[in-house]
C-alpha positions as CSV (number, residue, x, y, z in Angstrom):
1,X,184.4,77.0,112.6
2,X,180.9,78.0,111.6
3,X,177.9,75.6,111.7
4,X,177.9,75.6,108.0
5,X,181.5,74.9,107.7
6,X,181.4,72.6,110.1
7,X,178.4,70.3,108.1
8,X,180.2,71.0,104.6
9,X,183.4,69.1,106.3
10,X,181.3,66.5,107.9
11,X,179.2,65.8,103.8
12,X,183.1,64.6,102.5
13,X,184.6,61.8,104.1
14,X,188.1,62.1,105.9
15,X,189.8,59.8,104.3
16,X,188.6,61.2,100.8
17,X,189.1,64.9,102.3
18,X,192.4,63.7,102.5
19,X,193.2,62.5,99.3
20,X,191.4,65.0,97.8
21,X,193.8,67.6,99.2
22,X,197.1,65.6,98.5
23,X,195.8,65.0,94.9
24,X,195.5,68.8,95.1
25,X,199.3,69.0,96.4
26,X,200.6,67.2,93.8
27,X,198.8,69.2,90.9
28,X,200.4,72.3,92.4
29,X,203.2,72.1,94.4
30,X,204.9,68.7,92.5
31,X,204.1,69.4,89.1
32,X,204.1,73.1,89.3
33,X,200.4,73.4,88.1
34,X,198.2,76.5,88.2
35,X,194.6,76.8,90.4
36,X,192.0,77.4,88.4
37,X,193.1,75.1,86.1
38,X,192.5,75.3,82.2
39,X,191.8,71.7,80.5
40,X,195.3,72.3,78.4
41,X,197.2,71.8,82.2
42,X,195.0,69.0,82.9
43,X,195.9,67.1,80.0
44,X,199.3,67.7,79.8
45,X,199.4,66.5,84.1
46,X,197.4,63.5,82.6
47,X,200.1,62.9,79.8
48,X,202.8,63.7,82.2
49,X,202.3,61.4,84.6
50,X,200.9,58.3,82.4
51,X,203.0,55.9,82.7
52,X,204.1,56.4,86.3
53,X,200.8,56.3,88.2
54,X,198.0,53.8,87.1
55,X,194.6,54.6,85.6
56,X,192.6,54.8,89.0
57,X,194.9,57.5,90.5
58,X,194.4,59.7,87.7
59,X,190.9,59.5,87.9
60,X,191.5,60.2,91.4
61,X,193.1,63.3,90.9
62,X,191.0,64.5,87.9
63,X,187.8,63.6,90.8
64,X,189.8,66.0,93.3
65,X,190.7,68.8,91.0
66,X,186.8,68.6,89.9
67,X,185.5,69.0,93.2
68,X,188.2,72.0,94.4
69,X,186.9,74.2,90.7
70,X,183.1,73.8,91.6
71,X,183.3,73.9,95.3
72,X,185.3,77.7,94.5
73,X,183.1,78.1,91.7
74,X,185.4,77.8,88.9
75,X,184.2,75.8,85.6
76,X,185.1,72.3,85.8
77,X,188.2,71.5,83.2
78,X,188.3,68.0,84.1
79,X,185.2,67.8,82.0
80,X,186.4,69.0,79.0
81,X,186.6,66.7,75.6
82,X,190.6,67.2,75.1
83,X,190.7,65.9,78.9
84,X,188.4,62.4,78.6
85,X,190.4,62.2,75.1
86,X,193.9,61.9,76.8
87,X,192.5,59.9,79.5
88,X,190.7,57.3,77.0
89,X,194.5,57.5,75.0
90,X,196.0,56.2,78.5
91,X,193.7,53.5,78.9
92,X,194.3,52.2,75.4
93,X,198.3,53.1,75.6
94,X,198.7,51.9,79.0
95,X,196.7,48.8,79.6
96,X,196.9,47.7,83.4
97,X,195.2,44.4,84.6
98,X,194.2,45.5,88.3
99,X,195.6,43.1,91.4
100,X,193.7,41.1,93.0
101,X,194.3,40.4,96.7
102,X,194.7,36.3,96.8
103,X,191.8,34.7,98.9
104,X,193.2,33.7,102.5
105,X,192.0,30.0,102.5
106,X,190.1,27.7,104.6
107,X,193.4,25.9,105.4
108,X,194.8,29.0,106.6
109,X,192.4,30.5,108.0
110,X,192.3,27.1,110.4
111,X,196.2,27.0,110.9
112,X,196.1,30.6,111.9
113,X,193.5,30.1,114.5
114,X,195.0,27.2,115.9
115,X,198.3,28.8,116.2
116,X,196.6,32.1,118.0
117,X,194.8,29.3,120.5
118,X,197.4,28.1,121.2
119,X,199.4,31.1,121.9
120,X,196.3,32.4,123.9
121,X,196.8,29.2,126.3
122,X,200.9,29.3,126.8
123,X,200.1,33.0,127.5
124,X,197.7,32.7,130.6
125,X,199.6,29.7,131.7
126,X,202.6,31.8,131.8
127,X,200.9,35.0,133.2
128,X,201.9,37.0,129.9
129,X,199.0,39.5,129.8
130,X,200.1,41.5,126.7
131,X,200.7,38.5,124.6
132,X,197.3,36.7,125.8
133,X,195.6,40.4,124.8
134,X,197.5,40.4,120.9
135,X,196.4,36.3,120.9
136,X,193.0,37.0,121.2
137,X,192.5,40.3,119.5
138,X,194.2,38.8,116.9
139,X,191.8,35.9,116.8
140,X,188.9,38.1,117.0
141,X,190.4,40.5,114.0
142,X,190.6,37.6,111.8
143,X,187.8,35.8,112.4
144,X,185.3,38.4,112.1
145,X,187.1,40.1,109.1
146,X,186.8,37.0,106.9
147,X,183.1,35.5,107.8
148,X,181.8,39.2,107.6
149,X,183.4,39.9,104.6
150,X,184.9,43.8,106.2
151,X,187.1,45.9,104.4
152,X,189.9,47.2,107.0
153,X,187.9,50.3,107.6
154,X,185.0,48.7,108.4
155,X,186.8,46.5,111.2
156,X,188.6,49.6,112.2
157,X,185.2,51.1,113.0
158,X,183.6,49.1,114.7
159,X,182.4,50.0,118.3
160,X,181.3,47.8,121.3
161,X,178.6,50.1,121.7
162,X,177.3,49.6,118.1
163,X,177.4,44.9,118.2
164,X,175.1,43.1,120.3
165,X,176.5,38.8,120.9
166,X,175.1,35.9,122.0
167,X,177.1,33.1,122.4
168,X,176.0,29.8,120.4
169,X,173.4,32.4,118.8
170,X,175.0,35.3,116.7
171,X,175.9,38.9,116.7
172,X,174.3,42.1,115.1
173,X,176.8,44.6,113.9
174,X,175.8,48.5,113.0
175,X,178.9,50.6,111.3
176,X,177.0,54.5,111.0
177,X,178.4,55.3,108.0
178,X,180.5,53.0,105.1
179,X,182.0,52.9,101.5
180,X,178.9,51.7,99.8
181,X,176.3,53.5,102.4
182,X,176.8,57.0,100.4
183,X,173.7,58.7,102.0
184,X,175.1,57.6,105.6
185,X,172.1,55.7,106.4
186,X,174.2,53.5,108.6
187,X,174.0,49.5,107.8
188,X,173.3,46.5,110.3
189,X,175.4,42.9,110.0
190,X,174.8,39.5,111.3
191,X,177.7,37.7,111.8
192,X,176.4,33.4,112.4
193,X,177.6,31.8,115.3
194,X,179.7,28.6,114.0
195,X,180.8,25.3,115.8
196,X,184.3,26.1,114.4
197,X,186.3,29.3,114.0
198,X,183.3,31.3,115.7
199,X,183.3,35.2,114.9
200,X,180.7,35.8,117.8
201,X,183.0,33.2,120.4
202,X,186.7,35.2,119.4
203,X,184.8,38.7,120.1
204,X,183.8,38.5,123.1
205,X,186.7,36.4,124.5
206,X,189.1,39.7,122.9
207,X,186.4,41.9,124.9
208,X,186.0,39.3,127.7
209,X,190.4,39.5,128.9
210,X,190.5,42.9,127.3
211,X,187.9,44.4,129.9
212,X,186.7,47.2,127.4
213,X,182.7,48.0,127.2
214,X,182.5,50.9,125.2
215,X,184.8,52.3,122.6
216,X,187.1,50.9,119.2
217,X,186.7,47.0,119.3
218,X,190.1,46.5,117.5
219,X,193.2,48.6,119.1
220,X,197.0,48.8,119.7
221,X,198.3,47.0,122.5
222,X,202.2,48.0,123.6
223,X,204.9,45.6,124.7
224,X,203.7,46.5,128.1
225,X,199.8,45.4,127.4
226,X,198.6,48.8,127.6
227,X,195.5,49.0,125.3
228,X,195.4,52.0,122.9
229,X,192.1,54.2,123.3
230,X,191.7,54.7,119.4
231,X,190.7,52.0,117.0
232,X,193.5,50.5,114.7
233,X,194.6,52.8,111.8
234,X,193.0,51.1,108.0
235,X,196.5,51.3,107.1
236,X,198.2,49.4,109.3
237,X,195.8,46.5,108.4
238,X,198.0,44.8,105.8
239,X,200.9,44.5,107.6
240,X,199.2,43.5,110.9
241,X,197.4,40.8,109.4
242,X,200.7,39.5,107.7
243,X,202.1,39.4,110.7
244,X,199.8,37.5,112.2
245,X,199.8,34.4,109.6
246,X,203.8,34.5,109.8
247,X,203.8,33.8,113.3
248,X,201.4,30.9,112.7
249,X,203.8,29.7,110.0
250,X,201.1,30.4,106.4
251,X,203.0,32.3,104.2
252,X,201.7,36.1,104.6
253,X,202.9,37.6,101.6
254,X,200.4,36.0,99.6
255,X,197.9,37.9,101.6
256,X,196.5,41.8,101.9
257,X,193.6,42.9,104.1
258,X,191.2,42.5,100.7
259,X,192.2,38.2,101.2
260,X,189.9,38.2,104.2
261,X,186.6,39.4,102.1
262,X,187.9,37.7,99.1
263,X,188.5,34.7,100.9
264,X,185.0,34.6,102.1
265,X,183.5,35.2,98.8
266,X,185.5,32.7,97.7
267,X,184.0,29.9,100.1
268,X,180.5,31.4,99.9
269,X,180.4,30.9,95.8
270,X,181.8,27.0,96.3
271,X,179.0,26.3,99.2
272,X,176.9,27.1,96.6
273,X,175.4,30.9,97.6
274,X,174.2,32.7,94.5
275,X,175.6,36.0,93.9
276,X,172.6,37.8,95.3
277,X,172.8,36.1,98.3
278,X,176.3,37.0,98.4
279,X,175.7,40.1,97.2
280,X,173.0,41.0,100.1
281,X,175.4,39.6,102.6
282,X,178.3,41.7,102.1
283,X,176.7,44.9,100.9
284,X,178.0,45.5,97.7
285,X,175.3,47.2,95.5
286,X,176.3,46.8,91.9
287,X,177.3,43.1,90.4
288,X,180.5,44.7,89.2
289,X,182.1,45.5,92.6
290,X,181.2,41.4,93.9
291,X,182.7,40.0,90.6
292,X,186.2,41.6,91.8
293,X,185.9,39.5,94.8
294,X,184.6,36.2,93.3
295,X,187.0,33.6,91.4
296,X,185.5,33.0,88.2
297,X,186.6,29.8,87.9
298,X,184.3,28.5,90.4
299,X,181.4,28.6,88.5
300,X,182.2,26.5,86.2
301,X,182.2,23.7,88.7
302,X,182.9,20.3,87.8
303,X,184.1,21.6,84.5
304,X,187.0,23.6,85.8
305,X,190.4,22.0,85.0
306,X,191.6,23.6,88.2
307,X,189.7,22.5,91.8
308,X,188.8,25.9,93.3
309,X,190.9,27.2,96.4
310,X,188.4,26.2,98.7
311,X,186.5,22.9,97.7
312,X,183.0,22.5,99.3
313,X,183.7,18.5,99.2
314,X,186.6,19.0,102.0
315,X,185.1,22.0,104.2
316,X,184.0,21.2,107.8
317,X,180.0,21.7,108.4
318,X,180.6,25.1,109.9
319,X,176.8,26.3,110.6
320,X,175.6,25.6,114.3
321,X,172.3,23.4,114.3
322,X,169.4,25.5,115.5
């Protein structure tokens, strides 16, 4: 691979490489559609496939078959009027309210972590090394995911080498590249130590009996307790995390990976943080992105029929006196 080949792969992301060249597969070798495309093919795919993949995938797939004409120097189809007309006759034939992830709540959140505890201390006491690795990576996993707000990539990238933590202080967290960081800047995160479910306490006792100093913070363990050397897949999130509220007995399959972020969003807006605040915290850039995360409902306050999820009234005092 050239030096120039080798920094056009590196300016797309691999997961959207990827998708980008199964979107690709499925325009030519599932549909039977022609490369270059005219904007006739495009909008009969579009009208073929309508009401059997949602709004989002087909803009996925008109975004990938965009980016293959004009990288090979083709005109772009997707960009012609008879195109955004059959896509705008979708959307008004085939409304679709987009899912939201349920917010994993406060209650949970506690029940899981005293469960994990718990199975953390029957595990040393009975010399089980694998299970006291999956107790506290587990701990750790959930802990940071929800009072840092990460999407399951982000906690799948994270490196030891990249987060500095204090204990009773805080941590700093730097992920080089992320969703909303398009120029690849790279972003830093605090994460607060907290007199109850502590982020900064769970990570370094996962690192602490794990014995790892440089490398993927989150990673398989076997039956065996043999640590994986890559970080955990984003895709294997969702039914990691499920697993681990069904062993502590909170009823996973109201949750996804998105209930960790939500979850905190949802606790931040009822302590009373304004969406900037909330907004700065997490990263998002646009007020769009944060209002899929927040629950409306809270901010109507006393005023809402329905008491949100998690009420400020009942919430422990969480922040540790400085």
């Amino acid at each position: 691979m050239s030096d120039i080949e080798r920094y056009l792969q590196a300016s797309t992301r691999e997961n959207t490489r990827r998708s980008y060249q199964s979107a690709i597969e499925h325009f030519e070798v599932s549909w039977g559609g022609f490369l270059p495309a005219t904007s006739e093919s495009v909008a009969r795919y579009l009208a073929a496939h309508a009401q059997t993949l949602s709004l989002n995938t087909l803009k996925q797939r008109l975004a990938a078959l965009a980016q293959w004409h004009v990288s090979q120097g083709f005109p772009d189809p997707t960009k012609a009027p008879l195109v955004r007309q059959v896509l705008k006759g979708i959307r008004t034939l085939h409304p679709a309210q987009e899912k939201q992830a349920a917010p994993l709540q406060l209650q949970h959140l506690q029940q899981t972590v005293a469960w994990l505890e718990q199975e953390a201390d029957d595990a040393l006491n009975a010399g089980n090394s694998a299970r006291l690795l999956r107790s506290r990576r587990d701990a750790a996993l959930v802990l940071l995911g929800f009072w840092r707000g990460f999407r399951s990539d982000e906690l799948c990238r994270l490196q030891i080498e990249h987060i500095q933590a204090e204990a009773g202080s805080g941590m700093t967290l730097y992920l080089p590249f992320s969703k909303g960081d398009r120029q690849n800047l790279g972003t830093t995160y605090q994460a607060p130590a907290l007199k109850q479910l502590c982020p900064v306490q769970a990570y370094l006792s996962w690192i602490g009996v794990a014995g790892i100093s440089q490398g993927a913070v989150f990673r398989r363990i076997s039956r065996w307790g043999h640590l994986g050397e890559e970080g955990l897949h984003p895709g294997s999130m969702i039914a990691l995390l499920r697993q681990i509220l069904q062993r502590a007995g909170v009823p996973a399959e109201l949750y996804t990976s998105h209930s960790l972020r939500r979850g905190f969003a949802t606790w931040a807006t009822a302590n009373g943080w304004d969406l900037k605040t909330l907004m700065t915290y997490i990263g998002w850039k646009d007020m769009k992105s944060a209002m899929r995360y927040v629950d409306p409902a809270i901010s109507f306050g006393g005023l809402a029929a329905k008491a949100p999820l998690l009420n400020a009234e009942h919430l422990p005092a969480l922040a540790r006196d400085k």
